[in-house]
N, C-alpha and C positions, 0 to 999 in steps of 0.2 A: 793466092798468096798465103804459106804459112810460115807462123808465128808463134817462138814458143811464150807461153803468159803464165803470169803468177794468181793463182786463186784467191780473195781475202784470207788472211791466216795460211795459205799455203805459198811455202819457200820453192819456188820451180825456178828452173834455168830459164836463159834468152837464148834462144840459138837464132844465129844465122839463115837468110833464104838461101836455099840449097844451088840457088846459082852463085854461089859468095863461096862457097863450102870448097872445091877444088879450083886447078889449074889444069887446062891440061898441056899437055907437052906433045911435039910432032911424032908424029909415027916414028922411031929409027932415032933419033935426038936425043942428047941429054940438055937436061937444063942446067944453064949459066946460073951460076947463083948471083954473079955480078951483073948481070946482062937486065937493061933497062927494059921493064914489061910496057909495052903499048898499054894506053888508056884502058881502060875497061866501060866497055860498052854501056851508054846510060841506057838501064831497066824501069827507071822510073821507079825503083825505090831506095829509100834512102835507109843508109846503115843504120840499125839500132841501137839504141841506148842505153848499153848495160846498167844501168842506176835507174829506168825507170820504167813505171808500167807501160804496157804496149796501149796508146792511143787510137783509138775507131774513128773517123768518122761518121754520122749517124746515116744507115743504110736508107735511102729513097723508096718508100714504099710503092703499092701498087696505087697506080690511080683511083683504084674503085677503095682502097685502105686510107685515104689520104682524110685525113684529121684538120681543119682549118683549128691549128691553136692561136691565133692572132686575134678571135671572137671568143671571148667566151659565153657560156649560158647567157640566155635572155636574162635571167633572174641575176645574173651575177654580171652585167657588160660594166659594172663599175669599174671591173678588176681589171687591168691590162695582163696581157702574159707577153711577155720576150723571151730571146733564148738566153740556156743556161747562164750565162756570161755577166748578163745583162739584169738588173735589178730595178725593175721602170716604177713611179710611181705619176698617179696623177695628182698633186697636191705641192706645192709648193714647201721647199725645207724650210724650217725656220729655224731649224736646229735645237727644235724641242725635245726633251729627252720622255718618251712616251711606252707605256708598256704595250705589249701585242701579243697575239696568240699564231700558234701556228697551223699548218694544214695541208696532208697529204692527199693529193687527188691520182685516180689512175693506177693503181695499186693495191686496190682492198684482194686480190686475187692473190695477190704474192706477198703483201703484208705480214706475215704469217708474227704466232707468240713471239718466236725467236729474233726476226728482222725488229719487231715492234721494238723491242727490247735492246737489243743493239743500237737501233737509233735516239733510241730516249737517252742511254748511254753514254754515247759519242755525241750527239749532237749540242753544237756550241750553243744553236739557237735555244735547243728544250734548256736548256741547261740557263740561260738567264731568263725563259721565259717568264713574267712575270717585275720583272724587274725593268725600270727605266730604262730606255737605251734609243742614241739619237739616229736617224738615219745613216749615216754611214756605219754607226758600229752593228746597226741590223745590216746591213746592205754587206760589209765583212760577212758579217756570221755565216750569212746566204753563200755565198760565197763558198766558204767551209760546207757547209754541207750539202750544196749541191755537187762537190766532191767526193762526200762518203758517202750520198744515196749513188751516184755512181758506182763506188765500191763493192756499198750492198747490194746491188744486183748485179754485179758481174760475180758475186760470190754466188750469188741463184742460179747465174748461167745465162743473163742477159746482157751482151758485151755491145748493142749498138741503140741502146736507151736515147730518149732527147728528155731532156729534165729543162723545163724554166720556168720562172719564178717571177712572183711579182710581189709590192707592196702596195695596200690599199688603205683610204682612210675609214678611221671607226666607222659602222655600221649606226643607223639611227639612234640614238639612247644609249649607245654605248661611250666605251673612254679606251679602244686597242685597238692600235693599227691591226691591220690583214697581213699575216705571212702567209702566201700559199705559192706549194708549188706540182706545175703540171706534170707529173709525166707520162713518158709513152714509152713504156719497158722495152720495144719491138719485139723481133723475134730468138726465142729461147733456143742459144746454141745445146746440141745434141753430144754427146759420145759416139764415134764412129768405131774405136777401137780400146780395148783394155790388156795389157801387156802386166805382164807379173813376173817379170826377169829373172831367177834364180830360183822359184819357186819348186820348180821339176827337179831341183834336189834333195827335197823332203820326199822321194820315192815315190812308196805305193800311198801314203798318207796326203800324196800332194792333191788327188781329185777334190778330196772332202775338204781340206782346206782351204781351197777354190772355192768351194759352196760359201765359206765365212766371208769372201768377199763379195758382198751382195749391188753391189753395182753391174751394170750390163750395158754394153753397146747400143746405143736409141734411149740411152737414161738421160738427161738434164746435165752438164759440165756443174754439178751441183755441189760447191766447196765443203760446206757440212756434210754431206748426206757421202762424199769421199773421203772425210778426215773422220767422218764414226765407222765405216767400214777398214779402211786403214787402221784404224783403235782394235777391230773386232779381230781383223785378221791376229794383229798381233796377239792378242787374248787367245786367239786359237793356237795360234802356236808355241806357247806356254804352257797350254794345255794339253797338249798330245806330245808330249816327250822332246818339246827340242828350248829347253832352260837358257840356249846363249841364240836363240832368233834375233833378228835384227829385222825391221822393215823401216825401208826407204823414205825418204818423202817423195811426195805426190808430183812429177811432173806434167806439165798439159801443154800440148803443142795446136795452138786454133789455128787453125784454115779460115779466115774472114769469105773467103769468097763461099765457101761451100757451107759457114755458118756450122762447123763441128769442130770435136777436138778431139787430139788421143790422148790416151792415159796411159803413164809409164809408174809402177813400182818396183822398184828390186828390192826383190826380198834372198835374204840369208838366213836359211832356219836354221846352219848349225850341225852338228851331228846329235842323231836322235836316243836317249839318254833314258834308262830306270834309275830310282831312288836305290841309294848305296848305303853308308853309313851315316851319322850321326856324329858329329864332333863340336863339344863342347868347351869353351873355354874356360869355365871354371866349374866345379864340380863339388862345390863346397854346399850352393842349396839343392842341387838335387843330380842325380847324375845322367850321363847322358844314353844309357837305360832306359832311368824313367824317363825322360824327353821319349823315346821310341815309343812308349809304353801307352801317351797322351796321341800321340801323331797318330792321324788318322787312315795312315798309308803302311805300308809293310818295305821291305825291301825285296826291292825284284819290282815294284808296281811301277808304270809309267810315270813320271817326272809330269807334275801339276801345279801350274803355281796358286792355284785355288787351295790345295792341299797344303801347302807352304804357310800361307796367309791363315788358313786356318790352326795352325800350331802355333804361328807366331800370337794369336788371340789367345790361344790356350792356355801358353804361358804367360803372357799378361796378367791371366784370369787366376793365377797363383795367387797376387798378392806381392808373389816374394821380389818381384824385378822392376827396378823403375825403368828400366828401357831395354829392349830384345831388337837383336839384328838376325838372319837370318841371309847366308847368302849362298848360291848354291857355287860348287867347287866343282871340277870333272876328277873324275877320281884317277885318271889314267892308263885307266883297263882297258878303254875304246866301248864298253857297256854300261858302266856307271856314275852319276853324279852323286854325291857327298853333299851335308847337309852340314854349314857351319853356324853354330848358335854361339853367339855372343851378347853375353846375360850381363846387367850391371844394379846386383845388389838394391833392395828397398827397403829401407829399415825395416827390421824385424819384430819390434817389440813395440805395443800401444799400452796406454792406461788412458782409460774412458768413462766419463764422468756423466750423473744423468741426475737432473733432476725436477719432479713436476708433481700434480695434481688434479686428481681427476674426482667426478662427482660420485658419490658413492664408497670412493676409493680411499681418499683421503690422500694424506701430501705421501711422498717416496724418491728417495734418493738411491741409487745404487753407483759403483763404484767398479770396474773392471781392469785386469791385469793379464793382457795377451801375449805369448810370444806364436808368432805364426810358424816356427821352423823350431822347434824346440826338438824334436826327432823325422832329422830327414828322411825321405823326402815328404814333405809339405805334412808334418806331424805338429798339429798345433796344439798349444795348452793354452787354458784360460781358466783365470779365479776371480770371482763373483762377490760382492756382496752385495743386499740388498736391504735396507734400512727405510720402513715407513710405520704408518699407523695401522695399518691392518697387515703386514706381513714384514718377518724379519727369513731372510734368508743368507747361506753360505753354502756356493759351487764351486763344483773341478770339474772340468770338463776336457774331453781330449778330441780330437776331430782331424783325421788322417784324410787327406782329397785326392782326389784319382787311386785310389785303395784297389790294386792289381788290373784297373780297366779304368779307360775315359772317365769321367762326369762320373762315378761311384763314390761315397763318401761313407766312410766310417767314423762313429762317435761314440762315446761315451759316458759318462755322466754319473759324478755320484754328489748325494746332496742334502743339505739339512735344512729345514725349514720350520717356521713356526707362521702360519697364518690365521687371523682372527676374520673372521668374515660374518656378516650380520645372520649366512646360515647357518655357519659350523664354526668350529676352532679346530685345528687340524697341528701335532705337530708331526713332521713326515721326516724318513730318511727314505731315500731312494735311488735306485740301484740300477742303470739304463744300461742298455746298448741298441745299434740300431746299423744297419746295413741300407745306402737308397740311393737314388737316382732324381738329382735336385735340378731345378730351374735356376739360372744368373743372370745379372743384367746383360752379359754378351752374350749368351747362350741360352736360349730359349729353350724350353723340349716340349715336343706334344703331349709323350706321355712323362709322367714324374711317380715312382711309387718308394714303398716305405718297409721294410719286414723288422721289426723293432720286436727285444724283450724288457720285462720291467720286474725288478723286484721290490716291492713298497711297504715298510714296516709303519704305522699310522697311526697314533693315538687321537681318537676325535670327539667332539661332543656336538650333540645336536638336539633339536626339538624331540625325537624319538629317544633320546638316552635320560632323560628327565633330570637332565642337568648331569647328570655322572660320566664319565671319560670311558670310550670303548676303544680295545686295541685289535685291530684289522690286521691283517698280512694277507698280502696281496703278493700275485704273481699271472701277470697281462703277458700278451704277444699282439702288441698294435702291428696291423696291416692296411696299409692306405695304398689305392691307385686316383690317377687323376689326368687328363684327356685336357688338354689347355689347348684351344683353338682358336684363342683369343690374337692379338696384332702385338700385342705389347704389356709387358709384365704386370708393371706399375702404374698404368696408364692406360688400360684399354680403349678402342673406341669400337672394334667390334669383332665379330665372333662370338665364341661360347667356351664354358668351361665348366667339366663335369667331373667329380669326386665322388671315392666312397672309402667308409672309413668299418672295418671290425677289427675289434678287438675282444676272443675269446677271455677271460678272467676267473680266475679261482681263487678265493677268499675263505681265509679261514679266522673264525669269529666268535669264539664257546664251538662250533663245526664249522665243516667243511663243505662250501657251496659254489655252483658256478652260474656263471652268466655272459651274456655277450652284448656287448656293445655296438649299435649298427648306426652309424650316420651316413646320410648322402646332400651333397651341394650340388649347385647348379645354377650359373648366370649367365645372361645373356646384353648382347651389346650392339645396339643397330644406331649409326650413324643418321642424322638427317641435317642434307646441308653439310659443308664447313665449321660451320661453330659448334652444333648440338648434338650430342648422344646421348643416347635414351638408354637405358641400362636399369635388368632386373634381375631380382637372386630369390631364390627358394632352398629352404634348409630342412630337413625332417630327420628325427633321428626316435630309437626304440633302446630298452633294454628288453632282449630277452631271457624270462628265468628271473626266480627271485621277485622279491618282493621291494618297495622302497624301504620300508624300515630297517632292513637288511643289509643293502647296498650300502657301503663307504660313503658318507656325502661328500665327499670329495669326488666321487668314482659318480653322480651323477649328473643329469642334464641341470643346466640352467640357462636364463634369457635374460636379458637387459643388456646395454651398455653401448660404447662406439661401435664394436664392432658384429653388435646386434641387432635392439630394435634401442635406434636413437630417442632422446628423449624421456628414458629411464634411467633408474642407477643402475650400477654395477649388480647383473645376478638379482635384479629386485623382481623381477614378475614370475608370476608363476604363485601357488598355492602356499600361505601363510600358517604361520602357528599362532599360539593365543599371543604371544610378542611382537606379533605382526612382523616376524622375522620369517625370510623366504626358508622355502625346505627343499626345495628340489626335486626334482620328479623324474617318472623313468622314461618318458616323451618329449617330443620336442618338432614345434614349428615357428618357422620363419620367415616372412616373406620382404621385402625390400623393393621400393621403384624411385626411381631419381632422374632426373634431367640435368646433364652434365654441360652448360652454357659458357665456353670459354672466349675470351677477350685480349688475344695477345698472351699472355706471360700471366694473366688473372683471368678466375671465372667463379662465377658462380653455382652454384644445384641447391634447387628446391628438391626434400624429397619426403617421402612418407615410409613409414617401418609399421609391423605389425608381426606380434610373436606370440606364442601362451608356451606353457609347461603342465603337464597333465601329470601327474599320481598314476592313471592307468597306461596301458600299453599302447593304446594309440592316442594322438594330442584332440584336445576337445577345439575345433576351431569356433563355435559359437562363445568362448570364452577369451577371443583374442584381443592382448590390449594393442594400442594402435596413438604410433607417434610422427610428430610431420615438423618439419625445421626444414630452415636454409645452413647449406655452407657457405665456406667460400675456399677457393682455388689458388695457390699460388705453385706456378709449374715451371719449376727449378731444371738445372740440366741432369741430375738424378734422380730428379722423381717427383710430381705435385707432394706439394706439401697441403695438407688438409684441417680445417677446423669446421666443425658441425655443432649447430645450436640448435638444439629439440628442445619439444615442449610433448608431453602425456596428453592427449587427446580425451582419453577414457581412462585418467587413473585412477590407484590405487589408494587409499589410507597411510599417509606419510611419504608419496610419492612428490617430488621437487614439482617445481613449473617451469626451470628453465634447467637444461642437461646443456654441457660443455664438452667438446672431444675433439683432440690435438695429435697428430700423428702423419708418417710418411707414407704414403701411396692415396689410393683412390679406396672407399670403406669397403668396396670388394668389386 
């Protein structure tokens, strides 16, 4: 006998037994349309019922497979088992309302993450488990869910199961009735045939989209495991040129007697389509140009909705739109699809306010005035000011995104400053620009690098100027690349992540001198467990040429701080003057270890820092100071937010006992 069935989650027809399906008529005869038809022969089945699922009987196994369910274990013959229907207890009602636990037997094979999950879900029982509840209202619930475990395994592909159930009294010492229920999944209907209706009109691309559908004849009538290859196929065909696919839902027609099914999809892929043009509806933040300019596809390239999806992020990743539609059009030609962008405006202008204190640092407020679109497209300007106890500053800054290519950013920067710092006093004007290839929270890059120039005019004063003001002019070309291997920006939990940093520089000072600037990082990130990552950084950096008295003390190494060796101030370690004011050196090590212990949305890290600053060329590590604090973790939807409390291990003369540090991401 076959029967067409509905999968869990899948919408299939009922059709007819194929002796129901025609009439036939006499050789030579037409048929009376009025003409009373003779009875129809009883076949011994009964017409089905389009409003409900197809009903099994449970199939009679083999003698030598026959399971006595009416005994259970020796250890458990307290329990009775009846069938599904049936809900036996041995124990007289009293109509106590009593809590109970419940329990699947017969099933740890097929149980799988996903059924587990689904039943804890749906089921009425999990669902007041714990809660008082008098025999009949558990004796319902059973009920109920000896219906959905039904369910759940016919969505596996077991369509002649026997499921039954019993209640028993608390166990010795305990206070929970027994829910358990037996079953006996029998045998796991098969796939006989797999049909894919329309598909031989996707041409010569129709073999390999056949491979996306990974199901096979002698596979499991398995609901999941047909509605992700269903999902997959349609992902394929989005993705190889056909932008209006359609695939069908899942029909399955079971043969009970033969114990299989077949599998019917039609699929309509459409006609097969390259990317066309580009059409914008409003052209006001940027025009639809640039949009081509960001997209990561050409015209003429096959039609990808992976490549769709990715522009529409792109644009996102402006800033400038608070919501992008993207739909694709057919252009007409019988060759191309049209790309419609429908942008809708996100305010364009911020001011942003900041204000805190740090140790070392002393208090600072600064003050910001953005317009993100001030010269389209994506042409920002921002003005700065900065107002604390050790630095007053005033910016203009310009910063062009997607600057003739993807992810390219240009910027520029001009700026006046005046900082007091316990090594130097510094007041600077200075004169940037910079060409690079950046990292975002949506877009990750492996690599990130930097080709920057600087013009810096600098009056400074330092232990080496003996109190009198030296004017520097300075002209750098910083060059940074960097290798991010890491899982996640803000937040790693493992990988690695390698940097280096020169910067040639010419300084002219009473003469004309040069030197260069060399640093390299490098951290690493090993997960252990769910909750814990282990995570460590190494920093070394040189000047070479020149001497320290020489150098800009602006333009040299320092160590201390949050985002150094915790537990110090700001810039305090490293080699002293008779003021026991730092000086800064033309070296530099780093080293960092932390244990990253999270708890939901909180966590904790113990961690240890250790750094020195060396005068000569290379750092003296038997002079390293060495600090160890706990943070603590709160991990927001963009990004942990961080605060660390060090303490100096081995400090200095005037060095604090307790270091403070407040800020966004993870310390590196």
């Amino acid at each position: 006998m076959s029967q067409a069935t509905r999968l869990l989650a899948l919408p299939l027809l009922l059709a007819a037994p194929a002796a129901y399906a025609q009439t036939a008529a006499s050789p030579g005869s037409a048929a009376d349309p009025e003409m009373q038809l003779d009875p129809m022969p009883d076949l011994g089945v009964d017409w089905p019922d389009m409003e409900q699922f197809d009903t099994v009987a449970p199939l009679q196994p083999d003698p030598a497979d026959v399971v006595d369910m009416t005994q259970p274990p020796e250890e458990e013959a307290a329990d009775p088992v009846e069938e599904e229907t049936d809900q036996v207890t041995d124990f007289a009602d009293s109509g106590e309302e009593r809590r109970y636990s419940v329990q699947l037997n017969g099933i740890d094979q097929i149980a799988d993450v996903q059924f587990d999950t689904r039943f804890k879900e749906l089921s009425v029982l999990r669902e007041g488990e714990g809660k008082p509840a008098n025999l009949a209202q558990i004796n319902r619930r059973i009920k109920e869910d000896s219906e959905l475990l039904d369910r759940l395994l016919r969505a596996k592909g077991y369509y002649a199961a026997r499921i039954r159930s019993s209640v028993s009294p608390p166990s010795p010492g305990g206070d929970r009735l027994g829910v358990r229920f037996d079953i006996v999944p029998g045998v796991r209907y098969l796939l006989s045939s797999i049909d894919l209706p329309g598909l031989s009109a996707a041409g010569e691309r129709a073999p390999k989209l056949r491979e996306a559908f990974a199901v096979h004849s002698g596979d499991p009538v398995d609901a999941d495991a047909i509605l992700a290859e269903q999902e997959s196929l349609s992902v394929a065909l989005l993705e190889s040129g056909f932008p209006f696919a359609q695939v069908g839902e899942p029909e399955v027609r079971i043969d009970h007697e033969e114990r299989k099914g077949d599998l019917d999809i039609v699929v309509t892929p459409g006609a097969y389509r390259t990317f066309g043009s580009i059409i914008l509806n409003d052209e006001k933040l940027f025009s639809a140009r640039h949009v081509a300019r960001i997209a990561r596809f050409d015209r003429n390239d096959p039609y990808m909705a992976s490549d769709v999806e990715d522009l529409r992020s792109a644009i996102v990743a402006t800033g400038l739109v608070s919501s992008v539609t993207l739909t694709p059009k057919d252009a007409g030609d019988g060759e191309h699809v049209d790309l419609a962008v429908d942008v809708h405006p996100a305010p364009l202008r911020t001011i942003a306010g900041e204000l805190g204190y740090g140790t070392g640092e002393g208090y600072r407020a600064a003050v910001s005035w953005q317009h993100r679109n001030l010269f389209p497209p994506e042409g920002a300007v921002t003005l700065r000011g900065v107002l604390g106890t050790q630095e007053q500053t005033a910016s203009f800054t310009y910063r062009r995104n997607n600057f003739r290519k993807r992810d390219h950013v240009l910027t520029g920067l001009f700026s006046v400053s005046n900082i007091r710092r316990d090594a130097y006093d510094a007041r600077t004007i200075t004169l940037s620009g910079a060409l690079e290839r950046q990292s975002n929270i949506l877009f990750q890059k492996k690599w990130v690098w930097r080709v920057g120039t600087e013009l810096i005019a600098s009056d400074e004063r330092d232990a080496f100027s003996g109190g009198s003001r030296r004017t520097f002019l300075i002209a750098a070309v910083p060059l940074s690349l960097t290798y991010d291997g890491s899982d996640d920006l803000l937040n790693p939990t493992s990988g690695f992540r390698l940097g280096g940093r020169l910067s040639p520089e010419l300084s002219f000072q009473n003469r004309t001198f040069g030197y260069s600037r060399v640093q390299l990082d490098g951290s690493i990130y090993q997960p252990v467990g769910d909750r814990i990552v282990f995570a460590a950084r190494a920093r070394f950096g040189t000047i070479l040429g020149s001497t320290v008295d020489q150098i800009a003390p602006s333009r040299r190494f320092y160590a201390g701080g949050g985002a150094s060796v915790r537990g110090y101030g700001y810039q305090a370690i490293g080699p002293r003057d008779a003021d026991n004011d730092p000086i800064g050196g033309k070296s530099l090590a780093e080293f960092s270890l932390e244990s990253r212990v999270r708890f939901g949305n909180f966590g904790v890290v113990p961690f240890i820092d250790a750094g020195n600053i060396s005068t000569s060329f290379l750092p003296r590590f038997r002079d390293l100071r060495i600090g160890a604090g706990l943070g603590v973790r709160y991990y927001s939807s963009f990004g942990p937010i961080r605060v660390d409390v060090g303490t100096p291990l081995n400090p200095q003369k005037g060095d604090p006992r307790i270091a403070v540090y407040v800020s966004l991401g993870q310390a590196f």
